[in-house]
TORBATOR-764335 format. One line per 2 residues: number of its first residue (from 0); their letters; for each residue z, x, y of C-alpha. Coordinates in steps of 0.02 Angstrom, whole numbers, plus 50000, padded with zeros to 5 digits. Layout:
<pts>
NUM) a) Z,X,Y  ...
</pts>
This chain:
<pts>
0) xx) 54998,46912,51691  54909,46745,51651
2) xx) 54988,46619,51523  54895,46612,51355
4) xx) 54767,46488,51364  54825,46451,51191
6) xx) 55031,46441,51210  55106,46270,51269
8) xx) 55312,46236,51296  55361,46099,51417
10) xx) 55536,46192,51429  55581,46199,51634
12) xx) 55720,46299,51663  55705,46426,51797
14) xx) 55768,46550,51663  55672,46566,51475
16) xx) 55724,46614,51311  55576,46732,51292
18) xx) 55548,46919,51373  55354,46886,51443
20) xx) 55210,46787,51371  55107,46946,51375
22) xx) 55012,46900,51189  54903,46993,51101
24) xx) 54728,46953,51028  54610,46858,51076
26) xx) 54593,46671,51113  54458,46616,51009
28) xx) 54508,46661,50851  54644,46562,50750
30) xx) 54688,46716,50659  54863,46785,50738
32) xx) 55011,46909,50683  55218,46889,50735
34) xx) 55347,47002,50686  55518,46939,50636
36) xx) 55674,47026,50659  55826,47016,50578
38) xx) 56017,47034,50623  56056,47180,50746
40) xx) 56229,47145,50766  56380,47126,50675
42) xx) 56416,47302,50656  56245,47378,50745
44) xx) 56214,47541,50672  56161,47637,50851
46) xx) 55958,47675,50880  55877,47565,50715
48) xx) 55843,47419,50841  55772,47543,50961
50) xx) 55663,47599,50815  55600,47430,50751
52) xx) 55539,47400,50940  55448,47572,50922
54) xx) 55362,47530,50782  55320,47357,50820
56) xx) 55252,47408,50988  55139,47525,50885
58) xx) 55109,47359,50755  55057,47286,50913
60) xx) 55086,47086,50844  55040,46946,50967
62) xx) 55229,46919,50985  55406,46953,50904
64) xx) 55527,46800,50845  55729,46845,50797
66) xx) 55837,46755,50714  55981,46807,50812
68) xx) 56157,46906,50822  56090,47042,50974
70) xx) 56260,47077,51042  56430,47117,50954
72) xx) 56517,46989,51046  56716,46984,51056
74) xx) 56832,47073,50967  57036,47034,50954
76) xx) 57079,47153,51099  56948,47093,51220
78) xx) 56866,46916,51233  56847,46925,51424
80) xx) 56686,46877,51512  56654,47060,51586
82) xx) 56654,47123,51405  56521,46969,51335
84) xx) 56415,47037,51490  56427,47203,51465
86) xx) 56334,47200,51309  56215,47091,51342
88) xx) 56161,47208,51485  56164,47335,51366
90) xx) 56058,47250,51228  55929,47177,51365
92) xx) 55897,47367,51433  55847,47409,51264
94) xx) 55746,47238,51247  55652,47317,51382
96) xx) 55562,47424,51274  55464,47290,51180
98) xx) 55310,47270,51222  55256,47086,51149
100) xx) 55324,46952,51190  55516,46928,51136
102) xx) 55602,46756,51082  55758,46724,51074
104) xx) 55866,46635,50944  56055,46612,50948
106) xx) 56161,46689,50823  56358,46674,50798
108) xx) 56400,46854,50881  56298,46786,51038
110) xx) 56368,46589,51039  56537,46561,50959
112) xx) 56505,46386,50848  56687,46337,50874
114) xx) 56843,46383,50973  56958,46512,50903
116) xx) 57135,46461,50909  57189,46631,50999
118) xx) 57045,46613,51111  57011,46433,51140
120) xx) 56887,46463,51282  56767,46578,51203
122) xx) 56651,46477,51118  56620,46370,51295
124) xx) 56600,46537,51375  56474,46614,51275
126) xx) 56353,46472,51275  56371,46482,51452
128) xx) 56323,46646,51468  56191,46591,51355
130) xx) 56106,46467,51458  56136,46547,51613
132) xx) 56033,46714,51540  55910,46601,51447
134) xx) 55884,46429,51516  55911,46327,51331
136) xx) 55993,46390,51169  55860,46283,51065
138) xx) 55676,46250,51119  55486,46229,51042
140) xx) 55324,46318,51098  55142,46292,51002
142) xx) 55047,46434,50982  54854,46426,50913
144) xx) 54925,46257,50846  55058,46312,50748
146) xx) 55236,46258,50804  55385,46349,50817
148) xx) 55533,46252,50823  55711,46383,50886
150) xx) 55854,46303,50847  56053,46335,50867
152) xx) 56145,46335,50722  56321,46387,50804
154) xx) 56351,46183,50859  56508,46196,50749
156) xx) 56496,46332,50607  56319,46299,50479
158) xx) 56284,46147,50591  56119,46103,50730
160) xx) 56222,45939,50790  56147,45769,50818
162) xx) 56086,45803,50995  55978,45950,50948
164) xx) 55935,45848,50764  55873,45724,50866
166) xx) 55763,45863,50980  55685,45939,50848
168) xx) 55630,45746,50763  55562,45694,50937
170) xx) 55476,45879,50911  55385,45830,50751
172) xx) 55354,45665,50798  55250,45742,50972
174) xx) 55170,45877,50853  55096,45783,50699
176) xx) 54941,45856,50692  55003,46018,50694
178) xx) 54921,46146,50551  55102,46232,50521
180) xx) 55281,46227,50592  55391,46365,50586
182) xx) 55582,46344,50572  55692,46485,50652
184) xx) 55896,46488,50635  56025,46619,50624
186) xx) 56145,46531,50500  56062,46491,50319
188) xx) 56207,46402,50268  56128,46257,50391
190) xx) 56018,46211,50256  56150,46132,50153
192) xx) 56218,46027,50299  56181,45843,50327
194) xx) 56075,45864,50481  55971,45988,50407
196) xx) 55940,45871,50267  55873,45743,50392
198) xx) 55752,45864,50471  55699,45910,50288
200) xx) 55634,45753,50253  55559,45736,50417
202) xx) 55462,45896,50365  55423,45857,50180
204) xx) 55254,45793,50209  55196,45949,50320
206) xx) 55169,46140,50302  55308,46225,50342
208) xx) 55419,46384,50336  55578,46425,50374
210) xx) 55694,46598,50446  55857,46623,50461
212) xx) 55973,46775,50451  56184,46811,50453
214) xx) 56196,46873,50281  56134,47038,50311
216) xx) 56045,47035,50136  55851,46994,50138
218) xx) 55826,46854,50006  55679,46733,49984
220) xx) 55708,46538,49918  55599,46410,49868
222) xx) 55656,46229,49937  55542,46079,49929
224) xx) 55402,46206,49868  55403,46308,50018
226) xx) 55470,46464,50068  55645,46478,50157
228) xx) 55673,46675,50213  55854,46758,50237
230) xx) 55811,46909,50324  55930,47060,50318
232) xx) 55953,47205,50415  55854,47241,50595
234) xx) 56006,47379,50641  56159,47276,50578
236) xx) 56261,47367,50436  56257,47284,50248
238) xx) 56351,47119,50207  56494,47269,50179
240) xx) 56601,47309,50339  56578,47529,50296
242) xx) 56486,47530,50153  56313,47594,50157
244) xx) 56164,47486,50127  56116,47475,49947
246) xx) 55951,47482,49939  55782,47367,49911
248) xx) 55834,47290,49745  55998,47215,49858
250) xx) 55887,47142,49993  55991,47279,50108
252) xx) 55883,47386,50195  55801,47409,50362
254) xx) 55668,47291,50404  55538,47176,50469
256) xx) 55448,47029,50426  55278,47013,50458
258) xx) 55191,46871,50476  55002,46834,50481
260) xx) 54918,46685,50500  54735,46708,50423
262) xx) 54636,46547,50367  54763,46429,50407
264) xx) 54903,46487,50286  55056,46615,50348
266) xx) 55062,46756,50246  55229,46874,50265
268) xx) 55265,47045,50230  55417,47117,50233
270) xx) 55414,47294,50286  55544,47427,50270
272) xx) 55572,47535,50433  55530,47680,50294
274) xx) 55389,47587,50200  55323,47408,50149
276) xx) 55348,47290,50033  55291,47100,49979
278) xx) 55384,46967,50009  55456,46930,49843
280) xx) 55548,47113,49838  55710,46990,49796
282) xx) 55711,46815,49766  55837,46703,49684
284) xx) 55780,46726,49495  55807,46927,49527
286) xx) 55966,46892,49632  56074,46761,49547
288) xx) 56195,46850,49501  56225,46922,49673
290) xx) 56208,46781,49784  56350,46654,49844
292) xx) 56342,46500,49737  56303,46391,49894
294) xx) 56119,46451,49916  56069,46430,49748
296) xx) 56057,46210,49752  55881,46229,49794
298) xx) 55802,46072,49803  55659,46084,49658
300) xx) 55537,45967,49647  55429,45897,49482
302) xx) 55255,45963,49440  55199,45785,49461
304) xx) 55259,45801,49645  55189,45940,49684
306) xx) 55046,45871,49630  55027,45761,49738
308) xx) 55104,45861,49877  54943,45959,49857
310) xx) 54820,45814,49843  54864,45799,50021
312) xx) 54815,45948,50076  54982,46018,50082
314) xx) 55029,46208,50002  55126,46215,49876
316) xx) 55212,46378,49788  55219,46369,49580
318) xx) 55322,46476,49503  55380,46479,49310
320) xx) 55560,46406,49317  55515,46319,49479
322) xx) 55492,46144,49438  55608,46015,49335
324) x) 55473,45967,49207
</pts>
């Protein structure tokens, strides 16, 4: 089928990281919708992911993003390459069943960040498999002039690296004029590294929003003003190797994000595989107490700021407790 008049990615490997460019809608509209899914993997719970492609296929979005962990990966008994490719033909023959187009984003059950001692190989062989499969492991595409930036956050553990830091600022700097950017990782512990800190700044003075995944446990943050989602479960188990899912008011339950772009500004939904809900179902003044101490330095900014944030166009989210007044 034809390429989107509308959808632009210099990326030229033979092989992509996406399943077709088959969008929905029309071209003349700036209006779009995008599904996000969350983790599959790390303990997949067998036929939810087949379900979530049922019902997006009958959402019928212009495309699907991920923010990775598709496969298992390797286990203690068995880190050998047949095993690695055995699930990934697995997972792609059920990939096969979504209709929109599919990207792909790495997470630490399909790329090992770092070698394990007993297995020092592994981590070289599953980015290998990776690339061979995919073509790249990070990667950028515009769509109706929004830009999606897919990065890998398994170069070390919670890291992007300096080569891909380095990508994603020659990115931004080909993309200024831009009317969003959108941000998609698997590891959200990434935001508290020193690269990610660097791209951060690069973004401050743009509209932006950013996914990630790994925790299992659907959260929304505020950094910088804007939002920051950790999505939860997309067929994965809970954050709790055997222990049921606990519900809504944990951010643990089966779901997708939905994402529609209508007048310029993103606006996302998260819906349970059983019902729908807003966005702000848990956030970090409902969740403190729950959440590791590490994702709770978010980066607040003074009213005065985002002031003047907005006197340049930019939008900005208020909430009571936000801002260091």
């Amino acid at each position: 089928m034809k390429q989107h008049p509308r959808f632009f990615c210099n990326l030229t490997t033979e092989r992509k990281p996406w399943t077709n460019l088959n969008f929905g809608g029309g071209t003349d509209s700036d209006d779009f919708n995008f599904a996000v899914v969350g983790d599959r993997s790390g303990r997949p719970v067998r036929g939810v992911f087949e379900d979530a492609l049922k019902k997006i296929n009958q959402l019928n979005p212009d495309f699907v993003m991920s923010v990775g962990d598709f496969i298992p990966g390797g286990c203690m008994e068995d880190m050998s390459e047949t095993f690695f490719r055995k699930q990934w033909a697995y997972f792609e023959d059920i990939l096969k069943e979504c209709e929109p187009p599919f990207f792909r984003v790495p997470g630490n059950h399909d790329i090992v960040g770092e070698p394990i001692p007993e297995f020092p190989d592994v981590a070289e062989l599953t980015k290998r498999l990776w690339i061979e499969q995919f073509g790249m492991d990070y990667y950028s595409f515009v769509f109706k002039d929004v830009l999606f930036i897919c990065l890998n956050s398994m170069v070390g553990w919670h890291e992007i690296g300096k080569e891909q830091l380095q990508w994603a600022l020659d990115t931004l700097h080909r993309h200024r004029d831009v009317r969003w950017t959108m941000i998609f990782m698997h590891d959200p512990k990434t935001w508290l590294s020193e690269n990610f800190a660097i791209l951060e700044k690069e973004l401050y003075l743009r509209n932006y929003t950013v996914f990630a995944g790994d925790i299992h446990q659907y959260t929304r943050y505020r950094r910088q003003g804007r939002n920051y989602y950790m999505l939860g479960l997309t067929g994965s188990e809970s954050q709790h190797a055997g222990i049921p899912a606990r519900g809504v008011p944990f951010g643990e339950f089966q779901q997708l994000a939905w994402v529609s772009f209508k007048n310029d500004i993103p606006k996302v939904t998260i819906m349970a595989l059983d019902g729908i809900y807003y966005d702000d179902v848990v956030t970090i003044p409902k969740l403190t107490w729950l959440t590791p101490r590490y994702f709770q330095g978010d980066k607040q900014i003074s009213a005065r700021e985002a002031d003047l944030l907005e006197a340049k166009g930019l939008q900005i989210h208020r909430e009571i407790g936000e801002y260091e007044l």
